[in-house]
C-alpha positions, 0 to 999 in steps of 0.5 A: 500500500502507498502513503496516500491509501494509508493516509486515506484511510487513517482520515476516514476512519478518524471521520468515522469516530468523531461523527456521532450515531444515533447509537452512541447519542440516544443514551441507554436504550429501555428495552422489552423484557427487562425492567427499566426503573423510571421512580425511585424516591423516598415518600413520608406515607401519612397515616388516614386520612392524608394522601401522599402523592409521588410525582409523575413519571412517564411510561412507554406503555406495556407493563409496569410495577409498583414496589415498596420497601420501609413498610413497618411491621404491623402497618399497611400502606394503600396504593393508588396508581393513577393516569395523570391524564384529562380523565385522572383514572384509577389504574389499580390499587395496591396493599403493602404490608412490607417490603414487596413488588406489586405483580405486572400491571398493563398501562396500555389503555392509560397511553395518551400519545406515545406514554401514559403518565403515571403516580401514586397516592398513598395512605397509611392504615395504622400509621405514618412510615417512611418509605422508597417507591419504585416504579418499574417499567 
């Protein structure tokens, strides 16, 4: 090879580095069948009849879970997953008596555009606790 293919290539190559994908600039890809955490925050759950909402995180669709850890023994935490859309639905509801992980839950209806926009109110049965929530998706 002569210097001038040498010199071509190295050039292309140095050009074929420094050009961004769409690969290397889209970030970690959330992806089926694993599960992406889009909530992790610590809550002071009130006991009845105060409500502590979490803040509103968006989903892709498909299925979400709701997990819960910090629960006292002898306490119950009631969850209300919610659509934070026009119609502000009910998803499901959810009863934490310790450190668990809701089953998979489908937010497909709760898609308006490309997410559902999701949150959670929460009550205390016996008393106040303070816990981690963590929505899955």
């Amino acid at each position: 090879m002569n210097d001038k293919k040498i010199k071509t290539i190295i050039f292309a190559l140095t050009v074929m580095l420094l050009i961004p994908t769409s690969t290397f600039a889209s970030g970690p890809q959330l992806g089926p069948g694993e599960w992406d955490t889009i909530l992790i925050s610590d809550y002071t759950v009130y006991d009845y009849p105060a409500v502590t909402k979490t803040r509103t995180v968006l989903s892709g669709g498909g299925n979400v879970r709701v997990c819960l850890s910090g629960v006292n023994s002898g306490n119950k935490i009631i969850a209300e997953l919610r659509s934070d859309d026009i119609l502000d639905r009910t998803v499901t509801y959810i009863t934490f008596t310790g450190n668990y992980c809701s089953s998979s839950i489908n937010v497909d209806n709760y898609k308006d555009g490309s997410y559902a926009e999701l949150y959670l109110n929460m009550q205390g049965q016996y008393s106040s606790d303070k816990v981690t929530v963590r929505i899955d998706d």
